[in-house]
Structures are given as structure tokens and as C-alpha cells.
C-alpha positions as CSV (number, residue, x, y, z in Angstrom):
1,X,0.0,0.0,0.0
2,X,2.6,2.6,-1.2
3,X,1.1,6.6,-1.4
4,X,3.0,9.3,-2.7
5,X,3.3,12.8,-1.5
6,X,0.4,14.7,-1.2
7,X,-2.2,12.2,-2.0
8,X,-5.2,11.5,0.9
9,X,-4.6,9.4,3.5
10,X,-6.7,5.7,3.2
11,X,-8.7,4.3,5.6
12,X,-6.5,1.8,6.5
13,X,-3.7,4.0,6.2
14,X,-5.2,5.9,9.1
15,X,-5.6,3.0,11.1
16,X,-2.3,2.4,10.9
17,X,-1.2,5.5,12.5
18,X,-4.3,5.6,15.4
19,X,-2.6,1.8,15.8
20,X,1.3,3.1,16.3
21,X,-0.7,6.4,18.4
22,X,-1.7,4.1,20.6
23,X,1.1,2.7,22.0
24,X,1.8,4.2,25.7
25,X,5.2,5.2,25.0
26,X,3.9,7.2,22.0
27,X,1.5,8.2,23.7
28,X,3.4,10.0,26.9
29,X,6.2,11.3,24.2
30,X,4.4,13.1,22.3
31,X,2.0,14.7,24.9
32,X,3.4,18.1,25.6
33,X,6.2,18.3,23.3
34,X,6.7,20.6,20.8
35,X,9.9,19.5,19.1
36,X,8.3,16.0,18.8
37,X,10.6,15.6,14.9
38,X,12.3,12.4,16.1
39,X,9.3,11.2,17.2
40,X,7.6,11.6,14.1
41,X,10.6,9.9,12.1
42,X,9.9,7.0,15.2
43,X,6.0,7.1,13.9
44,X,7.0,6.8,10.3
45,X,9.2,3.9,10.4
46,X,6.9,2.0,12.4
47,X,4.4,2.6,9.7
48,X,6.6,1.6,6.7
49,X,7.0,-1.7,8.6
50,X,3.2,-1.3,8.7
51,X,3.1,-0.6,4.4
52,X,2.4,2.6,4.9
53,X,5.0,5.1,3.0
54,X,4.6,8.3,4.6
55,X,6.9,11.0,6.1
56,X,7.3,12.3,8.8
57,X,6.0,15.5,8.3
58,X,3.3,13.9,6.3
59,X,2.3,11.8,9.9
60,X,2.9,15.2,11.6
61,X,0.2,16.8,9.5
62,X,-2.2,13.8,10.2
63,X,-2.0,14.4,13.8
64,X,-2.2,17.3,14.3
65,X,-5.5,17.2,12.0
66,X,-7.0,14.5,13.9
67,X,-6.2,15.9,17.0
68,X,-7.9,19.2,15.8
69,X,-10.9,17.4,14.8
70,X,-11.2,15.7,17.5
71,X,-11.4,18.4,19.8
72,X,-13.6,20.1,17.4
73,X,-16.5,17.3,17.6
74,X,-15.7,16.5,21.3
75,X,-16.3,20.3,22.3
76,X,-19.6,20.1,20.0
77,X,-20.6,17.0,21.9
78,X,-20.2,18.8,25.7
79,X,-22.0,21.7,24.3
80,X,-25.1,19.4,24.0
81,X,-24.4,19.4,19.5
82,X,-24.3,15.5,19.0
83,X,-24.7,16.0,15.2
84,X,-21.2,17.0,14.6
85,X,-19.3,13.4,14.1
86,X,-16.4,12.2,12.4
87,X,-14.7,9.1,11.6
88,X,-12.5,6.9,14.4
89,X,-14.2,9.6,16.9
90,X,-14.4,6.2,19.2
91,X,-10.4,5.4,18.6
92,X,-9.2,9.0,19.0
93,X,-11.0,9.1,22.0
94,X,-10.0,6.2,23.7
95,X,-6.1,7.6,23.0
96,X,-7.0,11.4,23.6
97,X,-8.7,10.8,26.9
98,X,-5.7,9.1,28.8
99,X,-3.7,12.6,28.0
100,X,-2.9,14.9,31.4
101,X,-5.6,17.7,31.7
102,X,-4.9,20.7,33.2
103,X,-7.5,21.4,36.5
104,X,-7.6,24.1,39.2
105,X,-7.4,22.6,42.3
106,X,-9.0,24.4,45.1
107,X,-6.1,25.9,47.9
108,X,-6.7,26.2,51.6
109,X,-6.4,30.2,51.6
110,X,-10.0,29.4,48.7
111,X,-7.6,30.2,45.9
112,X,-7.1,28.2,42.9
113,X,-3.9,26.8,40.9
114,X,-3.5,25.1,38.0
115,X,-2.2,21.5,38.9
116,X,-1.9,18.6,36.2
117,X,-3.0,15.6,36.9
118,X,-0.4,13.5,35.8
119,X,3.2,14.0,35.5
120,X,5.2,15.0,32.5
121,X,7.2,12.9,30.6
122,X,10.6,12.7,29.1
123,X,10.6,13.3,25.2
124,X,13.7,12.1,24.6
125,X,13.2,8.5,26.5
126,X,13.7,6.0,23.5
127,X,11.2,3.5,22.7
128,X,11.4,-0.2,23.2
129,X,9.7,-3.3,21.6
């Protein structure tokens, strides 16, 4: 299953990537990271084991999509807007949801801070199979 630059992503293509997403150690690397490149080239190799020839900046562009749309239909859905849907909603929620949230946490003195609710992680910690 080879595509070239610039054409769409395939379904199963797509599934691919939600597959490699998945993965914890993907997961906590790329949560929170900005220069998330060798991550990406990670991503990419594990998908042209997968037969799925994409770059990197290609599987950057797809998650950051994704992600975007995601948000989009999961924001529509709390506003009470359950017509708004997309395809692997299910799949991108069952990866999105695990990620740290930001919360206020009520202080003593009635103040409130922003605390996350789980800890950072390293991006440069190298991942194993």
C-alpha cells in the first residue's frame, strides 16, 4: 500500500497511524512536546514496517489534523451538539482521553492553581519493543 506525496490518507492507512498512536510510549512522548521531529521519524518507520509510505512531516500533519478534529466534535458534543461526528471519533477518544488535563485545584487560603493531573514525561526517553 505505497502513497506518494500529497495524496489523501486511506482508511486503513489511518488506522495504521491511530494503531502506532496508541502505543503508551507514544503516547506520553508526544503529549506536551513541541519538538516531537524524532518522534515523528519514530511514527514513520513503524508505519513503513506497517506498508504505509509516509513521512514524517506527512504523519505530523495527520495528527495534528485529527487531533484538531477531534477536539472540534468532542467540544460540539459537551456543548449538547451531538450531530457534529467524524470518523475513528471512538479510537481518537480512547487515545486522547488518557492525556494529562490541566485542572484548578481548590487551595486552603480558597484560591485556585493550575495543577496537572499527571506528571510530565521525558521526550527524549527511546522507545522499546
Amino acid at each position: 500500500m505505497e502513497s506518494g506525496a500529497g495524496k489523501h490518507w486511506t482508511e486503513e492507512e489511518v488506522k495504521a497511524l491511530l494503531s502506532v498512536w496508541s502505543e503508551k510510549n507514544i503516547r506520553k512522548q508526544l503529549h506536551g512536546t513541541l519538538r516531537n521531529k524524532g518522534i515523528f521519524i519514530y511514527i514513520a518507520k513503524r508505519l513503513q514496517e506497517l506498508g504505509v509510505c509516509r513521512d514524517w512531516k506527512q504523519c505530523r500533519a495527520k495528527y495534528k489534523n485529527l487531533k484538531y478534529e477531534y477536539r472540534t466534535v468532542k467540544y460540539a458534543h459537551n456543548s449538547g451538539d451531538v450531530t457534529k461526528t467524524m470518523k475513528f471519533f471512538h479510537e481518537l477518544d480512547a487515545i486522547l482521553r488518557y492525556e494529562p488535563v490541566t485542572q484548578l485545584a481548590a487551595e486552603e487560603n480558597g484560591r485556585c492553581s493550575a495543577t496537572e493531573t499527571q506528571p510530565n514525561t521525558s521526550p527524549t526517553t527511546e522507545s522499546t519493543q
